[in-house]
N, C-alpha and C positions, 0 to 999 in steps of 0.2 A: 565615720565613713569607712576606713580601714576594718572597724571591725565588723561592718555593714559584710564588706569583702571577704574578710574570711567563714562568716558564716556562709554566704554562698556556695562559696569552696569546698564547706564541709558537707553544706546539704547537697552539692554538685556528687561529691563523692560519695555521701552515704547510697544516691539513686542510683548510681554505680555498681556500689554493691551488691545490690538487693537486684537490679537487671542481670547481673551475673552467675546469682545463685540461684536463678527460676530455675522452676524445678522441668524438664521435661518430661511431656505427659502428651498421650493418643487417645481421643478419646472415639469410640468408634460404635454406629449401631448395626445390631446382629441380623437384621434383616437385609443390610446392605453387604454382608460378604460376597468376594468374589466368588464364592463357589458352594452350594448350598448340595445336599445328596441324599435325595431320597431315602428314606421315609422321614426326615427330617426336612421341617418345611415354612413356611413361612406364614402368619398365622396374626389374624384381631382376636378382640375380646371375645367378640359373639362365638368366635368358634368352640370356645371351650364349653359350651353350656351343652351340647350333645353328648359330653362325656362325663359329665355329671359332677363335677368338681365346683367350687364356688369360682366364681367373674374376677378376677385379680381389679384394681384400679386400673387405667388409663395408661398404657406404656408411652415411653418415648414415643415419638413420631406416629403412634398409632398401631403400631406391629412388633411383631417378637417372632424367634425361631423355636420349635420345639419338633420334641419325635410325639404324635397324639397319642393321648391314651389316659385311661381313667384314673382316678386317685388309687395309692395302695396296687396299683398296677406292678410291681416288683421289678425285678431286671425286666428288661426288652434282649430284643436280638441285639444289640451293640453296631446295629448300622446303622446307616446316615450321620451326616458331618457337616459342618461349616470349616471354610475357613480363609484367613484375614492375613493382606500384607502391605505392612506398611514401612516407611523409614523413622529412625530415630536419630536424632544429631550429635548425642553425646553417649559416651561410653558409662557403664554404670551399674550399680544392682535395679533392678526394677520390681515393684510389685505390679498384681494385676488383679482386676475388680471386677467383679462383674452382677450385673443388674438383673436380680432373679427371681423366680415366684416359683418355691418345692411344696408342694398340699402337702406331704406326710412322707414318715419315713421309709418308703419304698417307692417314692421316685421324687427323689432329691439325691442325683448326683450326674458329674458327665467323666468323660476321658478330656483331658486337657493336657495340650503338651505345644510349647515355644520351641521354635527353630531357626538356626542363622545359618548360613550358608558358612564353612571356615572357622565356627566359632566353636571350641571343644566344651565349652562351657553349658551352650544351650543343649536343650535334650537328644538324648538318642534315638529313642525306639520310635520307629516315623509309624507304627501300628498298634497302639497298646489298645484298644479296643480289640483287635486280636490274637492280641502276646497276654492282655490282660493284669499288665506291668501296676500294681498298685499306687508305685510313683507315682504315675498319673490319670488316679483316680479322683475328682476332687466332691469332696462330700458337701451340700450344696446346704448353707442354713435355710430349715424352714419359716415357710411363712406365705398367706396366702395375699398378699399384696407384696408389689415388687419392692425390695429393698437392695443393698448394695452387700455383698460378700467377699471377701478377696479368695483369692484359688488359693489352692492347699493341697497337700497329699492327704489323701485318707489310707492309712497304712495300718497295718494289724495291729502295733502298740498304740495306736492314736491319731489324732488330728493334728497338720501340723503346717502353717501357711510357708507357703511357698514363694523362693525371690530368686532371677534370674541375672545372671553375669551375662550381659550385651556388648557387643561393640559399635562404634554408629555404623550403620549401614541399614539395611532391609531384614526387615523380621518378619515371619511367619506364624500364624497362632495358625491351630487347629483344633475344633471343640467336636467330640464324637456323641450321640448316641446311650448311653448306661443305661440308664432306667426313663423307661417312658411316661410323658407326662412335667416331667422336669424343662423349666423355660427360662430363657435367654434373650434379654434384650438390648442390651448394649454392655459395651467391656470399656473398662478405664485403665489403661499403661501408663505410670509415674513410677517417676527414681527419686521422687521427694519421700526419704525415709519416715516422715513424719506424718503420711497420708495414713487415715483411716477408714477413708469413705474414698467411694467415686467418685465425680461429676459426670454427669448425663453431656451427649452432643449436644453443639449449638447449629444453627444453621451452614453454617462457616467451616465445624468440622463435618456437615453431612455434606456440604457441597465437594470438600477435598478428598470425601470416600468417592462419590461418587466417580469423581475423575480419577480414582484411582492414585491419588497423590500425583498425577504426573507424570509417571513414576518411565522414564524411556532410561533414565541413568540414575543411579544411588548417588546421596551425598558425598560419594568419595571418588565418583564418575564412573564405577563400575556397572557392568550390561547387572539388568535386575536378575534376581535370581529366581525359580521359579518353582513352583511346587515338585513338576516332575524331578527338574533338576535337585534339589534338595532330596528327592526319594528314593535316586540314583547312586548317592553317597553312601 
């Protein structure tokens, strides 16, 4: 019996551990950003067949954001944007994933750049779509069904993934515009060093975009911060 007991003990404590060390992760789809900006737009399968490119598979939820435009279409003008704000509970390096479909290499990439309100760590340039900051260029793997990519610099010596110093509180993504034709269907945020891939939303995290997280105070009970205010900085 005692030792009945201490196995409980241990397995009591092993679930302990393993509860403690989840990894925190957002998973979030790109059609449901709060704030989407012309000529980048929200977008089914069917649309892309006017533009002559091959039908990707089935996205999440049934939709995707993209700037339209045909295969081999090259740079675009660098406007229109998405962008996403959510809270995070733990402090930490983060990667970030995102659920993409690039036809070829001249429109496969976006402007990408994370933002915290106070935190020296997360990015500066609140325009690099028109500073044109390499940093936050991220070159998009090809491929004409959607798969999972994680963000990266594409930068003149090379390709180079990218991981961001958070603090908990409210975070801000922002995806711009580069090359038209380049699609976006949902982003995965995890500080599990060990991730490779993303996970796609469940119903449970479209229901928490929806409502916005909730979001009247941060988990640290601070007023939320907000796009302008962050571009004010």
């Amino acid at each position: 019996m005692r030792m009945l007991h201490y196995g409980a003990l241990a397995a009591a404590a092993l679930c302990l551990c393993l509860a403690a060390a989840q990894a925190d992760e957002i998973a979030l789809e790109a059609e449901l950003s709060l704030e989407i900006e012309e000529p980048m737009v929200i977008a089914v399968p069917d649309d892309i067949e006017e533009h002559g490119g091959p039908k990707p598979n089935e996205p999440s939820n049934g939709k995707f954001i993209w700037r339209p435009g045909p295969p081999a279409s090259g740079g675009g003008d660098h406007e229109g944007s998405a962008r996403f704000t959510f809270p995070i509970k733990d402090a930490g390096t983060y990667r970030i994933f995102g659920h993409v479909v690039a036809w070829d290499g001249n429109s496969d990439s976006f402007w990408f750049a994370v933002y915290q309100d106070g935190n020296g760590e997360a990015d500066q340039d609140m325009e690099p779509n028109a500073t044109q900051d390499t940093n936050y260029r991220w070159s998009v793997s090809k491929g004409n069904n959607w798969h999972w990519d994680r963000v990266n610099h594409w930068l003149d010596g090379g390709t180079f993934e990218r991981m961001w110093e958070l603090e908990e509180g409210l975070v801000t993504i922002a995806v711009w515009n580069r090359e038209s034709a380049t699609m976006l269907d949902a982003l995965y945020i995890t500080d599990d060093e060990q991730a490779v891939t993303g996970v796609l939303p469940t119903d449970a995290d479209r229901e928490r975009q929806r409502s916005n997280f909730n979001l009247s105070v941060d988990p640290s009970g601070k007023l939320t911060s907000t796009w302008a205010t962050l571009k004010t900085r």
